[in-house]
C-alpha positions as CSV (number, residue, x, y, z in Angstrom):
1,X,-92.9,75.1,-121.3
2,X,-91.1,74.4,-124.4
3,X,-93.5,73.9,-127.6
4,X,-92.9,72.3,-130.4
5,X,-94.6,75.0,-132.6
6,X,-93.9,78.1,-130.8
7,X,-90.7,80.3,-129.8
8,X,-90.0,80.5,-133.9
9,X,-86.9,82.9,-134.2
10,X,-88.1,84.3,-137.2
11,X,-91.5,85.4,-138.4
12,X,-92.3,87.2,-141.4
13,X,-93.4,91.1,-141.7
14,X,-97.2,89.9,-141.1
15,X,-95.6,87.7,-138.1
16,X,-96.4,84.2,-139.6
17,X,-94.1,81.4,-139.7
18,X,-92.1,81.0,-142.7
19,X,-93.0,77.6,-145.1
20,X,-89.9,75.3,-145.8
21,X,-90.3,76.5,-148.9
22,X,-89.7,79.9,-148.6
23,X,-86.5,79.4,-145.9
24,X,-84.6,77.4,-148.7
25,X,-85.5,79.7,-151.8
26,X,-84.2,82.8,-149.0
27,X,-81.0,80.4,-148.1
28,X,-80.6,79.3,-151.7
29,X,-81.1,83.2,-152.6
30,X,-78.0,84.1,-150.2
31,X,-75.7,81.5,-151.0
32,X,-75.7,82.4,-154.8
33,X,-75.1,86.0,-154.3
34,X,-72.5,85.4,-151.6
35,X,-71.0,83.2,-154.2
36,X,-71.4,85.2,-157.3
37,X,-69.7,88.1,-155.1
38,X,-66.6,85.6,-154.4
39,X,-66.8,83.8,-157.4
40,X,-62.8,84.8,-158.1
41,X,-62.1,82.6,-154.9
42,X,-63.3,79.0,-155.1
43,X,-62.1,78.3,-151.6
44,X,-64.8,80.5,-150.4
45,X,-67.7,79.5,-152.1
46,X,-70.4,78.1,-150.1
47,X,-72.1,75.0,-151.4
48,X,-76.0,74.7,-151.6
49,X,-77.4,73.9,-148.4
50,X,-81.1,72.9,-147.8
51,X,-83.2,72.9,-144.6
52,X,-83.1,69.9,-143.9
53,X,-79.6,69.9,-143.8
54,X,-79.8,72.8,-141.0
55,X,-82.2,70.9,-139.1
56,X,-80.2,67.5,-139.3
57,X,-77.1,69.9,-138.0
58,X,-79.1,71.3,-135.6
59,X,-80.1,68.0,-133.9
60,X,-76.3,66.9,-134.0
61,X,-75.5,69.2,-132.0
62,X,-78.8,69.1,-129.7
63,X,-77.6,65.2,-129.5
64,X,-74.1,66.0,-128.5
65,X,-74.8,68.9,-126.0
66,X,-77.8,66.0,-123.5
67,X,-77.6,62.4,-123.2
68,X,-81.5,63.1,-122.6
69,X,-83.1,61.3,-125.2
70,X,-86.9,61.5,-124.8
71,X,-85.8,65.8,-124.5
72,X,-84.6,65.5,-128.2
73,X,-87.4,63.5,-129.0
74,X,-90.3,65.9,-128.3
75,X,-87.9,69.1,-129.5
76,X,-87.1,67.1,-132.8
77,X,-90.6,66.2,-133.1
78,X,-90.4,62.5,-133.6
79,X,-93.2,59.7,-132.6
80,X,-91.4,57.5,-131.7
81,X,-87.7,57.4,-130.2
82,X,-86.8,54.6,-132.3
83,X,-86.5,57.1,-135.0
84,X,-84.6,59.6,-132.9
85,X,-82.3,56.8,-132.3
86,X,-81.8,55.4,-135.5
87,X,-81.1,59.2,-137.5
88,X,-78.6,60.5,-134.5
89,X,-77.3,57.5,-133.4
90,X,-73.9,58.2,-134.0
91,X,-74.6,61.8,-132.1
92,X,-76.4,60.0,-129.3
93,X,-73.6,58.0,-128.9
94,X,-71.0,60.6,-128.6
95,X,-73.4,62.6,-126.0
96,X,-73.9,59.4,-123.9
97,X,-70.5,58.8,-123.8
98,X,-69.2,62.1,-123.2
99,X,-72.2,62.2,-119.6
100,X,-70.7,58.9,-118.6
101,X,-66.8,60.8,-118.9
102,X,-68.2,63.6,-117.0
103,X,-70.0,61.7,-114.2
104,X,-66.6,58.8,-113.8
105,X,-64.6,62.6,-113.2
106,X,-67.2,63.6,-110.7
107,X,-67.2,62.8,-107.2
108,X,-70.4,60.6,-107.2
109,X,-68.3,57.1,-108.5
110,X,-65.3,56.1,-107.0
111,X,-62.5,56.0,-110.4
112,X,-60.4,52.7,-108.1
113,X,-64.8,50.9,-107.8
């Protein structure tokens, strides 16, 4: 069973969850020596990214790969689905339509009905 606050990827050396805080000084950490090491090429340089950014990404693509909303619900965390609906609409969207292209292309509904 899937739990909101369990299964973390990473943990630190004492195996406790990492804060928000500590995730964006490590990303923020990364980004600026990756682009202090690139600096000479601008094309590569990675712009500053936060978690919240990650997490808004992450549920794009959570919304895009299940037309299941009350699943993204409970893994996003939301109260309500209201607000799952009204932040990834657009992502809902594209997942609901891309179910409805895969079940018309399926045997169960008759394309000439």
């Amino acid at each position: 069973m899937f739990l909101p606050d369990s299964n973390f990827i990473f943990l630190s050396n004492k195996g406790k969850i990492y804060t928000r805080e500590a995730i964006c000084a490590k990303l923020h950490k990364i980004i600026k020596n990756y682009n202090l090491e690139f600096e000479t090429n601008e094309s590569n340089e990675i712009p500053e990214i936060s978690t919240h950014q990650l997490r808004h990404t992450f549920a794009t693509f959570l919304c895009r790969s299940t037309s299941d909303l009350k699943a993204i619900q409970r893994i996003m965390g939301h109260e309500s689905i209201s607000i799952t609906l009204s932040v990834y609409a657009d992502a809902t969207e594209v997942g609901i339509n891309e179910a409805m292209q895969a079940l018309e292309s399926s045997h169960y509904l008759d394309k000439a009905a």
